[in-house]
N, C-alpha and C positions, 0 to 999 in steps of 0.2 A: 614827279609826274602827276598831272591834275584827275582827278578819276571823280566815276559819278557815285562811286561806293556809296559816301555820307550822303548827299543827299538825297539820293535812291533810298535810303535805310530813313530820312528823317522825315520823307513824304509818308512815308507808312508811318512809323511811332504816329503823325499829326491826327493821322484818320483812325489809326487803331494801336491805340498804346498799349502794349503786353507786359505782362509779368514774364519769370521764370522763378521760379519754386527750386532753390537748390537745396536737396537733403545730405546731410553729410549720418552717412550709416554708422550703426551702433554707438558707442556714447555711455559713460561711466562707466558703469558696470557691466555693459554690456560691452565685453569687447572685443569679437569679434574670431579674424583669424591671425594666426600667429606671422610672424615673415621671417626671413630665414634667418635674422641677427635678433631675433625676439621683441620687433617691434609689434603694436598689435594692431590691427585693423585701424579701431576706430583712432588712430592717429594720423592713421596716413588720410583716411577719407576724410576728416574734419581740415587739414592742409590741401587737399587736391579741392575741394569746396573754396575754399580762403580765398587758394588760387584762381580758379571758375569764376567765383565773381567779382575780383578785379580783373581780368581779362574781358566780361561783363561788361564793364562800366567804360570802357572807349565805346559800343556800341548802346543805341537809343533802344535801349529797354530795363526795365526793374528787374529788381531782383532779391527777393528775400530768401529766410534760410533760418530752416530748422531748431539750428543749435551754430552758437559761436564759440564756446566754451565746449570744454570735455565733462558732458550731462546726462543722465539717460533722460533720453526722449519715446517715451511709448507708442508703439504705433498707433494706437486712440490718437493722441497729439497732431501726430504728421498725418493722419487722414483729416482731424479738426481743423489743424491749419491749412490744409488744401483747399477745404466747403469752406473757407471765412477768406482764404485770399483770393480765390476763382484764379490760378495762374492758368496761360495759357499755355504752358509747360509744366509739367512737377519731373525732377531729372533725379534719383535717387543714385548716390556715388557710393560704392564696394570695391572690395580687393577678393581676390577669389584664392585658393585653396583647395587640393585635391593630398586623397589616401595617398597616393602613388608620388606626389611630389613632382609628376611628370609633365605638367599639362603646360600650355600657353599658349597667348594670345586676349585679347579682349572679350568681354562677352557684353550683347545686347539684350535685353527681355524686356518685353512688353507684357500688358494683362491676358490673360485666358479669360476668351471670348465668355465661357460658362459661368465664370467666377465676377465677373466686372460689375460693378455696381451700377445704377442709374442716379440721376440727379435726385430722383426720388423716393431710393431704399431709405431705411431709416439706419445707422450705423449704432452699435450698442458695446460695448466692452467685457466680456467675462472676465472671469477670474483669473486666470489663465496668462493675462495679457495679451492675448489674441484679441481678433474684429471676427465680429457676425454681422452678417447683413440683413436685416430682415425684413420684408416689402417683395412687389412683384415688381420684377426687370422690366422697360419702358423697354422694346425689341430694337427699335430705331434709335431711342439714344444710346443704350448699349455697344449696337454698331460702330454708329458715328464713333465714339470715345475708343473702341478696342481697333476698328481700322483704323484709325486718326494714328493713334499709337501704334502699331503695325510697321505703318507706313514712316513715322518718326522715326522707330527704330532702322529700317532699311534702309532710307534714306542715309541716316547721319552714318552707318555702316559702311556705304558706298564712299562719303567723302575722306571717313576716317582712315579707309585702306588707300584714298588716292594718297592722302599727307604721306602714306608709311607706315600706315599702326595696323599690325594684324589683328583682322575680327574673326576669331574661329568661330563665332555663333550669334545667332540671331536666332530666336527664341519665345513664343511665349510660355509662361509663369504663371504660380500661382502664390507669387509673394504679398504678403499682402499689404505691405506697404503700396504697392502699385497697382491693385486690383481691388481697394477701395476707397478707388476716387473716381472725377467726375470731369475728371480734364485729361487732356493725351499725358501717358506718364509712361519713365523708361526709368530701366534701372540698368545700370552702368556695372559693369566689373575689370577694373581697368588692368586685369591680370594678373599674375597667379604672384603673389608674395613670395608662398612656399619654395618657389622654384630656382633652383641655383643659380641659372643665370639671369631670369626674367626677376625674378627677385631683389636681386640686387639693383637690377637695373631702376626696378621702384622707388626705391629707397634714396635714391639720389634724386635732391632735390630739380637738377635740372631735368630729367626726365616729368617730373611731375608737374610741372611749370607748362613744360611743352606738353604734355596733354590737357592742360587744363586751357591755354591758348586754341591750341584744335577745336575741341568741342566748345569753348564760347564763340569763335567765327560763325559753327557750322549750328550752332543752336538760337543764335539771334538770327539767323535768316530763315529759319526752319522754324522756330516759332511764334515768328512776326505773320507769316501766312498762315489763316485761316482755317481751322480743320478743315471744312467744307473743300477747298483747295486740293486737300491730301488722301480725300477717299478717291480712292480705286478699288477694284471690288475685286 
């Protein structure tokens, strides 16, 4: 059946060609949470990433990424490469984990509005391996970036529950992979490892496949338009 999907999607790439910024979380030594057959985090996220952008690349947008290899990448790193690629997305992938072992569903987060950098904090690295920001918040770019993101996250919420995927939470954060940068940015937790059944259900590759398909449809449409576009206030 003939549809106007592509060239609807390649009129836009012509006038406004977008990145997408995919992060795949934790990485070497840094690894994360555990799943219930003792896989670790950053396994699964460096595969559900792999996946995202080939699912990606049938649609007219870029897409780079963090880490391709199992590496640690410091969050210095992935805020540097945010300010040097300007994507019009940065999409940070998690697996989540709770005490209780009980929990499920997906989780969204966005930046805290308080915490969000502007285009023109200066970013610095302590010892620590943490980010400080140091400079005074531009009020309006602020905004723009934290509702833009907001808005990102509720949105792809809405479409992710129409597919099938439960989203228990939509959320801002104060991670700061995603709270210093300078473009709409989400972080993703595609649900609980730990958890007996959702867990399992992780771990299997075609589950993971199929969510990495979901959010590339619903991320190339969503960050081909415009912040300006996505504030509502």
């Amino acid at each position: 059946m003939f549809t106007m999907a592509p060239v609807w999607f390649s009129l836009l790439y012509f006038f406004q060609p977008v990145t997408i910024l995919i992060d795949a979380g934790h990485g070497g030594t840094n690894l994360g949470a555990e799943a219930v057959d003792g896989t670790w985090e950053k396994v699964l996220t460096l595969d559900l990433a792999q996946r995202l952008e080939r699912a990606l690349s049938v649609y007219p947008v870029r897409t780079e990424m963090t880490r391709r290899q199992d590496v640690h990448v410091g969050l210095w790193r992935r805020a540097e490469m945010v300010r040097q690629i300007r994507p019009a997305c940065f999409v940070s992938l998690h697996f989540n984990a709770s005490p209780l072992k009980s929990r499920t569903g997906l989780e969204l987060y966005f930046p805290r509005e308080d915490l969000a950098k502007s285009p023109g904090a200066r970013l610095r690295a302590p010892a620590d391996g943490g980010l400080l920001v140091e400079g005074y918040l531009s009020r309006l770019q602020k905004e723009t970036w934290t509702v833009g993101s907001r808005n990102l996250a509720r949105r792809l919420a809405w479409r992710l529950d129409a597919a099938g995927f439960r989203v228990a939470q939509v959320a801002p954060a104060a991670f700061d992979v995603i709270t210093a940068t300078d473009t709409r940015a989400l972080l993703v937790e595609g649900g609980f490892i730990d958890h007996e059944r959702e867990g399992w259900k992780i771990l299997e590759p075609a589950y993971r496949e199929q969510l990495a398909v979901n959010l590339a449809r619903q991320l190339a449409t969503l960050c081909i338009e415009p912040v300006e576009n996505q504030i509502t206030w």
